[in-house]
N, C-alpha and C positions, 0 to 999 in steps of 0.2 A: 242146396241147403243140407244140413246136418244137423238133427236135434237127437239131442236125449229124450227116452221114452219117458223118464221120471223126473225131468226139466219140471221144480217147481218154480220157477221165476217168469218165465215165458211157458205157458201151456202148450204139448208139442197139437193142441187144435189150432195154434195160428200158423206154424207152418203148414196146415191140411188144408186152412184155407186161401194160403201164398199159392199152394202148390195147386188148388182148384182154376184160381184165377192166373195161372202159370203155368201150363201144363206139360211145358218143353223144359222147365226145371226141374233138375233132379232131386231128388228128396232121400236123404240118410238116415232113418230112424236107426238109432245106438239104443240096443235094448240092455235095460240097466243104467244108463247112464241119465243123469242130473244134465244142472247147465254150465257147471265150471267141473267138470270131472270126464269130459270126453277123450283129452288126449291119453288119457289113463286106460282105454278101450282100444284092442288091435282092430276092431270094426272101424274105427275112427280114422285110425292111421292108413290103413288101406285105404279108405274112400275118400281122405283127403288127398293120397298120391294120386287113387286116380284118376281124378279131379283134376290135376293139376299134371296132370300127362295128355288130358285134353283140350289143353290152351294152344 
């Protein structure tokens, strides 16, 4: 998962509590970022590569 820390549309507390009841998901907090403003963030972009470097 990857959420923005400032996600006003989805509160990043329901990824906390994916991620409780998930605990082998990885979780991305993007500090600064909203919920349509993450590809805007290099945190973003890294962690989506490396995300997708371990498929």
């Amino acid at each position: 998962m990857i959420h923005g820390s400032e996600d006003s549309l989805i509160a990043p507390r329901h990824s906390d509590a994916l991620k409780a009841v998930a605990p082998r998901a990885g979780l991305l907090r993007i500090a600064g970022a909203g919920h349509n403003d993450l590809q805007d963030f290099d945190a973003y972009r890294s962690g989506f590569a490396d995300a997708l470097s371990r498929l």
